[in-house]
C-alpha positions in Angstrom: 9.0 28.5 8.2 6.2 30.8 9.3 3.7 29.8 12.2 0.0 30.1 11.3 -3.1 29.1 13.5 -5.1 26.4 11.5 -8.0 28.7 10.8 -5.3 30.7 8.6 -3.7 28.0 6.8 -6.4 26.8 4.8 -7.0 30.7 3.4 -3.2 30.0 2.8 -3.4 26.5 1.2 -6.1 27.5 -0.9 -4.5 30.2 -2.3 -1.2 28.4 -3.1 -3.4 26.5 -5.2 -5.2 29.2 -6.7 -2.3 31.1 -7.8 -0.9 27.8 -8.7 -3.5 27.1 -11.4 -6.2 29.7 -12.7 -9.0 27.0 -12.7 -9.4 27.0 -9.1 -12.2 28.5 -7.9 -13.8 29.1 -4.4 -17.3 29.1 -3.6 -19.7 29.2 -0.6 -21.5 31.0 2.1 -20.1 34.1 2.9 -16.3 33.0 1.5 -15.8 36.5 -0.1 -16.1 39.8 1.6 -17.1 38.5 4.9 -13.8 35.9 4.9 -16.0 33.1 5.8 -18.1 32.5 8.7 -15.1 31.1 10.8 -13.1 33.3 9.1 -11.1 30.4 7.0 -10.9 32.5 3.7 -10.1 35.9 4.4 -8.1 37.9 2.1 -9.0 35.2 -0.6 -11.5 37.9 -2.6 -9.0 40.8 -2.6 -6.1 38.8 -3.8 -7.9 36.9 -6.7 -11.6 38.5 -6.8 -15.5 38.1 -7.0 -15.1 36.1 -10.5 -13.1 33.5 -9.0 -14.1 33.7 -4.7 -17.8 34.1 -5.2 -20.4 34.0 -2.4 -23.5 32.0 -2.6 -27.2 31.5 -1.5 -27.8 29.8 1.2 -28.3 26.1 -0.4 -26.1 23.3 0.2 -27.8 21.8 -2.9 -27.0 24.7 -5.0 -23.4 25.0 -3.8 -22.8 21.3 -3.9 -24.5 21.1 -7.3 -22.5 24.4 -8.9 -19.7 22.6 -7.8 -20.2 19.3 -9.9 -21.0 21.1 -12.7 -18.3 23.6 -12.7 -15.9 20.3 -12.4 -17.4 18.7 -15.3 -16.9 21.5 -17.3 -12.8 22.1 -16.7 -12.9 24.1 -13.4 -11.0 22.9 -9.9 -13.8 23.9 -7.7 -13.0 24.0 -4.0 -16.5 24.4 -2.2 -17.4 24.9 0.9 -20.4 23.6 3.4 -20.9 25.7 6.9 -21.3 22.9 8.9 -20.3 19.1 7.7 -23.8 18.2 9.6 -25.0 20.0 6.2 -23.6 17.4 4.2 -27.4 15.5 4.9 -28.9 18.1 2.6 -27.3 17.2 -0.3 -26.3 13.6 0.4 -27.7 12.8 -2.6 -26.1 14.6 -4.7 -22.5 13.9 -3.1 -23.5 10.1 -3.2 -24.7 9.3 -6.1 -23.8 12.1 -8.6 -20.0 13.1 -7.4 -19.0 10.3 -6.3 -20.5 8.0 -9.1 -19.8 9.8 -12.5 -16.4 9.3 -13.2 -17.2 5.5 -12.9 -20.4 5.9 -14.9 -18.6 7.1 -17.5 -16.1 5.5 -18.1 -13.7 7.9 -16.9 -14.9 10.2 -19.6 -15.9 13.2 -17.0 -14.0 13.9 -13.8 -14.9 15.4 -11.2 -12.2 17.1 -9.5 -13.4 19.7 -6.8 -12.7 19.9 -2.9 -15.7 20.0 -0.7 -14.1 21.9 2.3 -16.7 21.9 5.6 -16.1 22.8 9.2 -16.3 19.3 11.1 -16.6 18.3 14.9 -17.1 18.9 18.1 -16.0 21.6 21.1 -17.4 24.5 20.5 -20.7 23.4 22.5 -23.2 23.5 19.1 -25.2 21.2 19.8 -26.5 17.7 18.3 -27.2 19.3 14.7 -23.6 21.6 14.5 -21.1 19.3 16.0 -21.1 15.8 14.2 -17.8 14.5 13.0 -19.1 12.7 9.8 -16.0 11.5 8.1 -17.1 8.3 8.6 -20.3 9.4 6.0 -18.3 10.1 3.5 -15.6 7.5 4.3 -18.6 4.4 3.2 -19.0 6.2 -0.2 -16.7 4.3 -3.0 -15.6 6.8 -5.2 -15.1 9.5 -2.3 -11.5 10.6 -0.9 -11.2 12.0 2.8 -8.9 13.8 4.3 -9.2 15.6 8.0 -5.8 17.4 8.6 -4.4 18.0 12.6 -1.6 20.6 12.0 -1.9 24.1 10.0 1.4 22.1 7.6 -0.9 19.3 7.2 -4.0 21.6 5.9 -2.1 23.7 3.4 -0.2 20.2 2.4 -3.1 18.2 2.2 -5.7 21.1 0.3 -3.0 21.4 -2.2 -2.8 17.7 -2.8 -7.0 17.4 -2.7 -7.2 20.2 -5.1 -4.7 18.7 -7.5 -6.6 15.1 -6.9 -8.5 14.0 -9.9 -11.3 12.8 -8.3 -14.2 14.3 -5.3 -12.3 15.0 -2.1 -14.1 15.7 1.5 -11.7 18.0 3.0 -12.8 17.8 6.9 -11.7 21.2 8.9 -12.2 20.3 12.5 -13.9 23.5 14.7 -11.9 22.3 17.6 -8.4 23.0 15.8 -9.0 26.3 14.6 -7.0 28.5 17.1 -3.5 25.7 17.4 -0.5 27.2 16.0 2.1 25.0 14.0 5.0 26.0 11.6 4.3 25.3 8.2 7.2 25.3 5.4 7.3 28.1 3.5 6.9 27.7 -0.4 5.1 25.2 -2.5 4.0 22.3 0.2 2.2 19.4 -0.6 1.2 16.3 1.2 0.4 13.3 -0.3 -3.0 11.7 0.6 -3.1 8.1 1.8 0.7 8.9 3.7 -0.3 8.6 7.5 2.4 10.2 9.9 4.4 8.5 12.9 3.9 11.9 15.3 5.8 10.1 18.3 7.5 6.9 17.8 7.2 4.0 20.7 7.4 0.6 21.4 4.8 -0.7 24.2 1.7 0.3 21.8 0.1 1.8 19.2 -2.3 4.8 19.3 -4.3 5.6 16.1 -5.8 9.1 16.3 -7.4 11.8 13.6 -7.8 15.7 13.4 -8.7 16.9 17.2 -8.4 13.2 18.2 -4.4 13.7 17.4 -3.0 16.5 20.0 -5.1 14.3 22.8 -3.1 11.2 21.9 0.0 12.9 21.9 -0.2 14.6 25.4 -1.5 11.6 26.3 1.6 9.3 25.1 3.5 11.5 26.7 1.6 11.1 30.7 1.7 7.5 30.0 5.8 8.1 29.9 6.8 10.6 32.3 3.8 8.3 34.6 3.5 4.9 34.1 6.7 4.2 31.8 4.6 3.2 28.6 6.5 4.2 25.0 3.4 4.5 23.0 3.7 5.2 19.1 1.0 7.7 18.0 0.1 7.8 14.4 -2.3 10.8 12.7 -3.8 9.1 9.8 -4.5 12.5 8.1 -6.6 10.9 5.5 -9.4 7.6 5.4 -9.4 7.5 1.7 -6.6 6.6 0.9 -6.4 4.8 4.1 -2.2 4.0 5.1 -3.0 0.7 6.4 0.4 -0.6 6.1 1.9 2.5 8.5 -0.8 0.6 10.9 0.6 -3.0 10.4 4.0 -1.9 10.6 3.7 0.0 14.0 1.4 -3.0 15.3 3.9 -5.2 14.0 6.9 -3.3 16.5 4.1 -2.7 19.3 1.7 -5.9 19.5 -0.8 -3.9 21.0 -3.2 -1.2 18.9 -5.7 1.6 20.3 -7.7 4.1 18.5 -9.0 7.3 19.5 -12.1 8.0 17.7 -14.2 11.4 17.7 -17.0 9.8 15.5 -19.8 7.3 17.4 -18.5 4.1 18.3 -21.0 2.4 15.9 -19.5 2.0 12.9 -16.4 4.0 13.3 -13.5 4.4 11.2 -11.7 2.4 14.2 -13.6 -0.3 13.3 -12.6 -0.8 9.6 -8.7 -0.9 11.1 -9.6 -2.9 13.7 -10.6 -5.4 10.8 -7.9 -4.7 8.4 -5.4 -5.3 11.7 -7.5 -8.1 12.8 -7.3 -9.6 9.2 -3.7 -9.1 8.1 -1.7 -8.7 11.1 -3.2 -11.1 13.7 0.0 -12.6 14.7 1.5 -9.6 15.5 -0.9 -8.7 18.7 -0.5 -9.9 22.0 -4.0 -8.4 23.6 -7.1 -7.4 21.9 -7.8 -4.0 19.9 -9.1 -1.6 21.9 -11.4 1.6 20.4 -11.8 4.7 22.3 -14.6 6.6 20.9 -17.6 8.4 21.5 -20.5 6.9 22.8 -23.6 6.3 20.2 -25.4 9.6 21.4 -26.1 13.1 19.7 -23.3 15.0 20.9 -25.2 17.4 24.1 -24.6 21.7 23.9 -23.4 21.4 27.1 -20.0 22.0 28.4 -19.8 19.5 30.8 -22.2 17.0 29.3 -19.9 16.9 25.7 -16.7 17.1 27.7 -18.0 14.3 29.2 -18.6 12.2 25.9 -15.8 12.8 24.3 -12.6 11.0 24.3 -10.1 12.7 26.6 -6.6 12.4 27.7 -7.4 11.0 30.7 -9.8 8.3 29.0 -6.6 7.6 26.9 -4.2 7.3 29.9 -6.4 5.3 31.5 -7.6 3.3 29.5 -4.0 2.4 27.6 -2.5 2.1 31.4 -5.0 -0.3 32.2 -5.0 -2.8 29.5 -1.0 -2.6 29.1 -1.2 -3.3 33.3 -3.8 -6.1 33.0 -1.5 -8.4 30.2 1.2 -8.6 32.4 
């Protein structure tokens, strides 16, 4: 196995996949000779060049919109949007073009391409640069969305996404981008809609995604070595497919379900478990669901003032030791 930060394994799953199949193509903002703005694509123009890695204006809707056509046409475009915040710009297009033709037609056009974007909060960017917007995409039938934790889980999951006959929002969270991990060397792939069991437990269940995930595993492990509390953390790694029955079947050992949420409360992707739990594994809990999640606000540029909104371990620890402490 070799170790590679996150930032470096998506340059490394998409070029599995590009020497994998010559249809693969990259395109976006400064992908090529400048190796991408947060520098997720370097080396990607010298290994397979400026016909197939190829810079483009600044335009979501012409990126987004080269994209769907180059799909339709026989290409596996992987595409990539700056900011996911961007994703507003061409909303349209994503929403009711991408998402909508393969249904429209009968199945008779496909759109298989990868819309990659930098997602998130941490790096203090403000309202308009640090939105986590899975939960955008995650409303949209006809849309798959993945947001990986671990540099294995990005090259696995781009491989599978770029493979994947239909539209795929690949969410790259900004806050990951310097961890380390081991990913297995060779041909990896992970299948989407397979959630992962990170730390097996028995006193609860905490449901986490992307940054969300490292927080609820230090935090499972404080609520051992401090309070005695075996909690079972699961990384969903991708809303659509969503692994619901990974959910029931921890809930069903545990009784007792959290999530840790990076997206506004409002709406969240929390919420849709909370229902699927609430619906098809009622008799399994013994106290209420609880979300931990962001407050409805635009996330602040400030250090403090986004620290502050965002959950932490200690919101987990706390919260989790509270609850457990209060049913018994």
């Amino acid at each position: 196995m070799a170790e590679l930060t996150y930032r470096a394994a998506v340059a490394a799953g998409i070029a599995q996949e590009m020497r994998r199949d010559p249809m693969v193509v990259l395109i976006g903002e400064d992908v090529g000779a400048a190796g991408g703005v947060f520098k997720l694509t370097e080396g990607l123009i010298g290994e397979f060049g400026p016909e197939r890695v190829r810079d483009t204006p600044i335009s979501e809707q012409a990126i987004v919109g080269a994209a769907m056509g180059a799909a339709m046409t026989g290409l596996r475009p992987v595409a990539e949007l700056m900011f996911s915040d961007f994703f507003a710009v061409a909303w349209d297009m994503v929403v009711n073009q991408i998402a909508k033709t393969r249904y429209m037609t009968d199945g008779q056009v496909s759109i298989p391409l990868v819309l990659r974007t930098a997602n998130g909060a941490g790096l203090r960017f403000g309202a308009q640069h640090s939105q986590s917007v899975e939960n955008w995409a995650m409303a949209i039938p006809g849309l798959k969305v993945v947001a990986p934790s671990t540099p294995a889980d990005v090259v696995g999951l781009m491989a599978a996404a770029i493979r994947d006959p239909d539209p795929v929002i690949f969410c790259e969270h900004k806050g990951l981008f310097a961890t380390k991990g081991e990913v297995p060397d060779g041909e990896h792939i992970v299948p989407l809609g397979k959630a992962a069991v990170i730390r097996e437990g028995h006193d609860c269940t905490i449901v986490a995604l992307a940054a969300m995930v490292p927080r609820a595993v230090e935090a499972a492990g404080r609520l051992s070595d401090d309070h005695g509390i075996d909690a079972e953390v699961i990384d969903l790694r991708t809303l659509i497919p969503l692994d619901a029955q990974a959910i029931l079947r921890s809930v069903e050992k545990t009784s007792r379900l959290f999530t840790v949420e990076e997206n506004p409360r409002a709406l969240g992707w929390g919420a849709e478990i909370a229902s699927i739990v609430a619906d098809e594994g009622f008799y399994s809990l013994d106290a209420p669901i609880v979300r931990i999640t962001t407050p409805h606000v635009p996330l602040p540029s400030s250090a403090v003032l986004e620290d502050a909104v965002l959950p932490t371990v200690e919101r987990v620890v706390e919260t989790v030791r509270q609850r457990l402490e209060d049913a018994q």
